[in-house]
Structure formats: structure tokens, C-alpha cells
N, C-alpha and C positions, 0 to 999 in steps of 0.2 A: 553784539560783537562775537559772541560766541557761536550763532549762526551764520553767521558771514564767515568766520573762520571755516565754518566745514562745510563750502561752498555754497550756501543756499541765501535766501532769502526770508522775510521775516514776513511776507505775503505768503508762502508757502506752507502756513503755519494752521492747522488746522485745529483751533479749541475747541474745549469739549462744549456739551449746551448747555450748561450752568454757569453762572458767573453771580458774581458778586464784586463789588467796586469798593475798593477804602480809596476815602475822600479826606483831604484836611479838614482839621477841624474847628483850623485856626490860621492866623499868620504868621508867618515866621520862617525860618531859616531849617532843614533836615539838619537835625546836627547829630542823626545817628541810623546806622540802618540794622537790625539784627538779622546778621544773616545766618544763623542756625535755628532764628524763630522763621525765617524764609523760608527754608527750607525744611522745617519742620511742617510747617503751612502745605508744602509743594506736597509733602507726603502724604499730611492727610488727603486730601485733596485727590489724591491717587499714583501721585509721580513714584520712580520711574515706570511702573508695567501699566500704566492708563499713559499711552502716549499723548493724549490729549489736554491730561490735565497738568495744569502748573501754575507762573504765576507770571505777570507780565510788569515792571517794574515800568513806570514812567518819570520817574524821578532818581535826582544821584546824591549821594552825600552833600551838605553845601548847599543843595537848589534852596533860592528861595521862591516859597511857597506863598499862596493866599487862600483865605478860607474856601472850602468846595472844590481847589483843585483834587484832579485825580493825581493820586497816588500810586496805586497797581491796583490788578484784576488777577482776582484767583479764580482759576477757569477747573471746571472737575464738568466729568461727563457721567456722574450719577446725583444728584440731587441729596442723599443721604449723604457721600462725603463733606460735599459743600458744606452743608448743613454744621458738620463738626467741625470743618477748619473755621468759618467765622466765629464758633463757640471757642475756638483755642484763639483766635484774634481779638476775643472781649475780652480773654481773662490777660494776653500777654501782647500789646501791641508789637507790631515788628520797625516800629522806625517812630523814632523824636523829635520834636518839633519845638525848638525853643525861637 
């Protein structure tokens, strides 16, 4: 939404070449999303002076979920970031799943 807001599109979106995917882990319903562990994430990661990097959410509060779905993609264009936002994503998930 937030890209469509400022005219563009979400093809237009150039991420970095690192990624990494959270996946549910389980079934069940999102019944929380932290969104200061999101964008604590986003920072590590590199956001906002790495235009590239961030986070790509696929799910919303409420979804229900099944195990192996994708969750989001945190996308960083040096490999060392990456590296320590998945380390800040074991010690404090960013979303619940009851």
C-alpha cells in the first residue's frame, strides 16, 4: 500500500541479493505482528541508506496460516547484515502464531 501510495509499483522494487525467508512453523492463525521487531529487522538489515534492503511481509494480522507457509523475506544487499538480522530473528521472533 505504501508503494502504490507514491505512485509506483511493487515490480519496481529492486532487492538486495541476500535474502533469507521466515516460514511458519506451525498452523494456526497470525495473532500478532511486532512491528518494532520489523523494523528493527529492516535496520539491521541495512534500511533506510541500503535502498535495497528491507522486509517483504506476506501475511497480515488475522491470516490464517499452515505450516511452511511464507511469512516475509528480509532482503539486505551485503551478506554480513543478513547474517545478524536472522540472529536478532532467533533470539526475538517478529510475529505469533497461535
Amino acid at each position: 500500500r505504501i508503494i502504490s501510495s507514491q505512485g509506483k509499483n511493487k515490480l519496481d522494487l529492486k532487492p538486495g541479493k541476500f535474502s533469507f525467508e521466515v516460514k511458519a512453523e506451525n498452523h494456526g492463525k497470525i495473532t500478532s505482528i511486532n512491528n518494532k521487531q520489523i523494523a528493527k529487522i529492516a535496520r539491521i538489515a541495512g534500511c533506510p541508506f541500503d535502498k535495497k534492503a528491507g522486509i517483504y511481509l506476506n501475511v497480515n494480522k488475522n491470516d490464517d496460516v499452515n505450516k511452511n507457509d511464507l511469512l516475509f523475506t528480509v532482503y539486505a544487499e551485503h551478506m554480513e547484515e543478513l547474517k545478524e538480522a536472522i540472529k536478532e530473528l532467533r533470539i526475538r521472533p517478529a510475529m505469533e502464531i497461535s
